[in-house]
C-alpha positions as CSV (number, residue, x, y, z in Angstrom):
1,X,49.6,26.6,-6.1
2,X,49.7,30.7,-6.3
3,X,52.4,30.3,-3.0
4,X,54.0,28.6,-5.1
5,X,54.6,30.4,-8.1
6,X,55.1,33.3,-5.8
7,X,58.3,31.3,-4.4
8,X,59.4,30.4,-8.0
9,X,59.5,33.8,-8.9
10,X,61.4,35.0,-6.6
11,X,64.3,32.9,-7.0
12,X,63.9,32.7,-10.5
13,X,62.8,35.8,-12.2
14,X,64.1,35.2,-15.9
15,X,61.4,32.8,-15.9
16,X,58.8,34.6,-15.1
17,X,57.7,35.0,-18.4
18,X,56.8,31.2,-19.0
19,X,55.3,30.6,-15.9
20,X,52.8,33.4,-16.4
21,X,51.6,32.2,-18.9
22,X,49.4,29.2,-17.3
23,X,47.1,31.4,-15.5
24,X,44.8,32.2,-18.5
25,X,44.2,28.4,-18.5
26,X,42.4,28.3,-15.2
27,X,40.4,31.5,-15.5
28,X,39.0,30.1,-18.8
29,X,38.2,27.1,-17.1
30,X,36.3,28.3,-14.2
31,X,34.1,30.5,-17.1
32,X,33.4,27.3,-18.1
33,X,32.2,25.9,-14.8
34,X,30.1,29.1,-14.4
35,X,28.6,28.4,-17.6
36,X,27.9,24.9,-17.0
37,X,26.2,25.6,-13.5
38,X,24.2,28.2,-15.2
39,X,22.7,26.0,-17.6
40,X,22.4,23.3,-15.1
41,X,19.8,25.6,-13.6
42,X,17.7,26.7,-16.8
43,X,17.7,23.2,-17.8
44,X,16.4,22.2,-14.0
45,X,13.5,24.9,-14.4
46,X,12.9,24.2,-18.5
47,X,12.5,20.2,-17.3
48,X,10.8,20.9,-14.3
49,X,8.0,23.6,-15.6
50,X,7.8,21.3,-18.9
51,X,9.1,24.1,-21.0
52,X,11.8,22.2,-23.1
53,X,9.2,20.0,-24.7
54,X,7.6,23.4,-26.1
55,X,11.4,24.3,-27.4
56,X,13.0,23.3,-30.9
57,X,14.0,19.8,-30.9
58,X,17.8,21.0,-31.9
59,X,17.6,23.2,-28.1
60,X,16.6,20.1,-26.5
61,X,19.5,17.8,-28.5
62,X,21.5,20.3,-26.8
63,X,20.1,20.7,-23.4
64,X,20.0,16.7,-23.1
65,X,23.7,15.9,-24.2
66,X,24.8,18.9,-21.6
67,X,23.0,17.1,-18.8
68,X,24.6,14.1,-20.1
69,X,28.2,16.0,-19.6
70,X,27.4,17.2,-16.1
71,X,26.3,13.3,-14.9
72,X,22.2,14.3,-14.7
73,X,21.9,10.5,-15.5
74,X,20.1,7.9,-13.7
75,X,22.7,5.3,-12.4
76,X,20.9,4.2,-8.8
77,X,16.9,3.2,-8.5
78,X,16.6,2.9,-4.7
79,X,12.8,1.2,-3.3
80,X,12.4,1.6,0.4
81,X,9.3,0.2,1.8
82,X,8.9,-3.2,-0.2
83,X,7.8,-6.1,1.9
84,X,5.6,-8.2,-0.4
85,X,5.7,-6.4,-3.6
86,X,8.4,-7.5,-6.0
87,X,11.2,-4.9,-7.3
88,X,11.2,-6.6,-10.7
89,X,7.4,-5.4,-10.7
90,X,8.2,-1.8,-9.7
91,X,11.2,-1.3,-12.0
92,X,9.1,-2.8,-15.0
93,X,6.1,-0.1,-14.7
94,X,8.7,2.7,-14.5
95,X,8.8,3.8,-17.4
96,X,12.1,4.4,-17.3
97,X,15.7,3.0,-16.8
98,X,19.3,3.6,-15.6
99,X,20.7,5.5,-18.2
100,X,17.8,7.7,-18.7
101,X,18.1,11.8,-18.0
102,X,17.4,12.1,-14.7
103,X,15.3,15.7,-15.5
104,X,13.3,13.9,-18.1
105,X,11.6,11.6,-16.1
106,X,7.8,11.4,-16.5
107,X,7.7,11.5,-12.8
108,X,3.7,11.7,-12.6
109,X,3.3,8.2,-15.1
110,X,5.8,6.5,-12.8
111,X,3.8,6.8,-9.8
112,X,0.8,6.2,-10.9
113,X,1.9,2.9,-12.7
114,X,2.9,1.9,-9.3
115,X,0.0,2.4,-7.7
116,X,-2.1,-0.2,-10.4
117,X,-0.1,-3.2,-8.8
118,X,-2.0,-4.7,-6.6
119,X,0.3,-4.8,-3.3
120,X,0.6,-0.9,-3.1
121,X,-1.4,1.3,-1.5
122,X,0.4,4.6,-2.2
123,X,3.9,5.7,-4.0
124,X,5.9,8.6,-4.3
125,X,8.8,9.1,-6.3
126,X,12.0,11.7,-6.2
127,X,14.8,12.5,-8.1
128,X,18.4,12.4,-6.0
129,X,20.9,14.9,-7.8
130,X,23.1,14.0,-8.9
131,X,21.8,10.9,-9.8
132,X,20.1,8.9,-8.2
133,X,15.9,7.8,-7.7
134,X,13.7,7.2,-4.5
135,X,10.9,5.2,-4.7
136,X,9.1,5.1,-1.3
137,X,6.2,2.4,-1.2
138,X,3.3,1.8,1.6
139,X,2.0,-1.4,0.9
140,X,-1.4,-2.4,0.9
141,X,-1.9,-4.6,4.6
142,X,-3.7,-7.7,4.6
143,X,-6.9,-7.2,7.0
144,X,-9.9,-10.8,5.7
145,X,-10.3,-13.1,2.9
146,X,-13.8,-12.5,0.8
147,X,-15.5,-14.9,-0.9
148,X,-17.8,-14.1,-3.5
149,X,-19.3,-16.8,-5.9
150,X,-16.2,-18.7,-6.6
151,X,-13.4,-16.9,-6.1
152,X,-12.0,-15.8,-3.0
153,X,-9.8,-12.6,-2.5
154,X,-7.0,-11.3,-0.2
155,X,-8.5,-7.7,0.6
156,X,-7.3,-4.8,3.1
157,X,-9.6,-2.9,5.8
158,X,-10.6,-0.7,2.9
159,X,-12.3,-3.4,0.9
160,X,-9.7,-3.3,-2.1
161,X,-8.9,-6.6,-3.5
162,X,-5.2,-7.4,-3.2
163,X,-4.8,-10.9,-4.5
164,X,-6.4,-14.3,-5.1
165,X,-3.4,-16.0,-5.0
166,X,-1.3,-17.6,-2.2
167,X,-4.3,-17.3,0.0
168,X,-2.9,-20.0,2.3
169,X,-0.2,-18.1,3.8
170,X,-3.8,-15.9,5.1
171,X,-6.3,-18.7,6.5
172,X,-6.2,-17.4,10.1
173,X,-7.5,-13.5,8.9
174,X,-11.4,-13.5,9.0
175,X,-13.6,-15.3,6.1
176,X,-16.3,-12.9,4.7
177,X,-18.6,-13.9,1.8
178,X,-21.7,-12.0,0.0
179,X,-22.0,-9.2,-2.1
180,X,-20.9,-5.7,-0.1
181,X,-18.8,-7.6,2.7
182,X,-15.6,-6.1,1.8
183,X,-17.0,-2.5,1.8
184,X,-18.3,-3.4,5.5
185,X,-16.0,-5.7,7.1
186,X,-13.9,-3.5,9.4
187,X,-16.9,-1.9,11.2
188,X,-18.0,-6.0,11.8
189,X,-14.9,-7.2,12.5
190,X,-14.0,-4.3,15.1
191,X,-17.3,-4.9,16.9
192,X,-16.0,-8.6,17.4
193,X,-13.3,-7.8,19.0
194,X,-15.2,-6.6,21.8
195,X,-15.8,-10.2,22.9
196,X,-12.0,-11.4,21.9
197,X,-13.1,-14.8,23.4
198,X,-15.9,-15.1,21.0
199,X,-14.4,-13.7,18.5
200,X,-12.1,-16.5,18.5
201,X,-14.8,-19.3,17.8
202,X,-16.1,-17.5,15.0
203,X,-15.1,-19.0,11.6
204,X,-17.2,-17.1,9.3
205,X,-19.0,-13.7,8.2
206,X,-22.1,-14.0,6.0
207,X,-23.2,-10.4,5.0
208,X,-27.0,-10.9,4.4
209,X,-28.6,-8.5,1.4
210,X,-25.9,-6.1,1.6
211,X,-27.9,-5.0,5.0
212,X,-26.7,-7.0,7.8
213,X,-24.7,-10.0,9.1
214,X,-24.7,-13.4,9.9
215,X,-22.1,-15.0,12.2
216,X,-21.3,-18.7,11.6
217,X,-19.2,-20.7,14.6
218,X,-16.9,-23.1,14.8
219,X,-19.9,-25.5,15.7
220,X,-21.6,-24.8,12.9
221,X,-24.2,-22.9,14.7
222,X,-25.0,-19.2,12.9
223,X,-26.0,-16.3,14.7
224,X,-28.5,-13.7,13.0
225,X,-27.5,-9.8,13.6
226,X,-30.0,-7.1,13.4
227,X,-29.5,-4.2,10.8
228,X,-27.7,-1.0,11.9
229,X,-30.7,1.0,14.0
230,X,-30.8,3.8,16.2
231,X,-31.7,1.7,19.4
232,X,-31.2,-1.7,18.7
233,X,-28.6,-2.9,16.1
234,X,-25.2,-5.5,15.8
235,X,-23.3,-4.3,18.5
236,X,-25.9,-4.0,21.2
237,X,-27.1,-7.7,19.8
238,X,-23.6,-9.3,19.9
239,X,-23.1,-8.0,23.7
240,X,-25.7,-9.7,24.6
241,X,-25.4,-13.3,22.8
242,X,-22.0,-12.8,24.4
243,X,-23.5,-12.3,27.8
244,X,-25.7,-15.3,27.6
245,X,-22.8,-17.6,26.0
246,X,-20.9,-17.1,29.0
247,X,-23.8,-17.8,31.4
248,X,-25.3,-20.6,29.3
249,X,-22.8,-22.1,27.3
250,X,-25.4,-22.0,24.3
251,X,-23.0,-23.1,22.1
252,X,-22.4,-26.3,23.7
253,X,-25.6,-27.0,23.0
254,X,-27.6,-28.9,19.5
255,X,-28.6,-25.5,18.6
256,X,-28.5,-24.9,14.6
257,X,-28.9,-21.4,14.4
258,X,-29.7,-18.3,16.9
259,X,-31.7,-15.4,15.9
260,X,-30.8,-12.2,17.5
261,X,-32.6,-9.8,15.1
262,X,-35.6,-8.8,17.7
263,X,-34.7,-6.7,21.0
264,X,-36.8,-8.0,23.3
265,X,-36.3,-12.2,22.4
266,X,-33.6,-15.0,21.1
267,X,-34.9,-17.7,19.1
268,X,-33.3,-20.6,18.5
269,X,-33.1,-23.7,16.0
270,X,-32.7,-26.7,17.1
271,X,-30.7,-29.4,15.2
272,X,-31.9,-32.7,13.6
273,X,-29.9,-34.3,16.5
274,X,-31.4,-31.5,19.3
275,X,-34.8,-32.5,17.7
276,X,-34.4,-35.8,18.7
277,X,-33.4,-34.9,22.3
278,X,-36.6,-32.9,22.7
279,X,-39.1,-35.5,21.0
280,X,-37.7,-38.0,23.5
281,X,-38.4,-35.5,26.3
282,X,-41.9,-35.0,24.7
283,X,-42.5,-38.4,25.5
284,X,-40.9,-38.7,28.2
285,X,-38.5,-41.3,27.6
């Protein structure tokens, strides 16, 4: 544009005069942008370090209605990281809306009110100048279902209850029940997998006291762990029920229960039906 005037000038220099005059209009308008940016930043550093709240009310009017002018406005909530947890949830626990000042967001309230619902295990929130809000979720993961009394729970590996509902979308994770079975399960169910084929048949696990384990199979039979101990505890007893399932097929057998709980013996329980067998034996018949 200044070429250009330049040009005019030249070949028309009784109007240089008039076309002077214009350039005030721009250098008062760039004053204004200075100004603007200017107040843009104390207003970023009063809403930021909570200072405007401690300000007249009549400062703030004005500090709010210039972010207002200069688009500090929320127009776009953006939520990355939702599988299972509803938007309509997040967005109603906000606290806040499109529309609202993006620099007077209670950022702090936001995410914590996100983390109370029940699929999410952490939240964080940032503000996108101009306008814009980021919402980045890490959902809570679905590790058992726990029974206790009569209710049964969705819960993750840390033992937090995540639902009760819709639990059949869940029925191949493992089945705990007892008092203190969440707060133990992934140190039982990680042993398991050490004997994946076992693992397989096991359908449920009874925590006994709050102190140790019982394993029920898919035949119904239950295995009794030992306590934690220095020399002789779950893991060590499991290896070695595993052991002896492979080379006797106990579990084949009319065995009601299996009791692990000593180092140096198994007992077992027969059945009514393995009783039978063995009284027949008895007598030889």
């Amino acid at each position: 544009m200044t070429q250009h005037r330049f040009e005019v000038w030249q070949s028309e220099p009784e109007r240089r005069k008039t076309i002077a005059l214009p350039l005030a209009e721009p250098r008062h308008r760039s004053h204004k942008v200075i100004a603007l940016l200017v107040l843009l930043g104390i207003l970023s550093v009063g809403y930021l370090f909570g200072l405007v709240d401690r300000v007249a009310p009549s400062l703030k009017n004005v500090l709010d209605s210039a972010s207002r002018q200069i688009g500090l406005v929320v127009r776009e909530i953006r939520v990355e990281g939702v599988h299972r947890v509803d938007r309509g949830e997040i967005e109603a626990v906000l606290g806040f809306a499109k529309g609202d000042l993006l620099l007077d967001l209670n950022i702090a309230a936001a995410r914590k009110n996100i983390e109370s619902l029940a699929w999410v295990k952490r939240a964080s929130i940032s503000r996108q100048l101009p306008n814009g809000i980021l919402i980045e979720i890490q959902e809570r993961q679905p590790f058992a279902l726990w029974q206790f009394k009569s209710a049964v729970w969705l819960i993750d590996r840390a033992g937090v209850r995540i639902t009760p509902d819709g639990l059949e979308r869940f029925s191949d994770l493992p089945y705990l029940v007892g008092l203190g079975a969440p707060r133990a399960a992934a140190e039982i169910i990680d042993l398991l997998q050490a004997e994946p084929d076992m693992a397989k048949r096991v359908d449920a696990l009874i925590r006994v006291g709050d102190r140790r384990w019982d394993i029920e199979f898919d035949t119904g039979a239950r295995l009794r762990l030992p306590e934690v101990g220095a020399d002789y505890g779950p893991k060590t007893a499991w290896s070695r029920f595993a052991t002896i399932q492979r080379d006797h097929g106990l579990l084949s057998r009319e065995v009601a229960s299996f009791d692990m709980r000593f180092p140096d013996r198994l007992i077992m329980q027969a059945t009514p039906d393995g009783l039978k067998i063995l009284s027949r034996r008895d007598r030889g018949t």
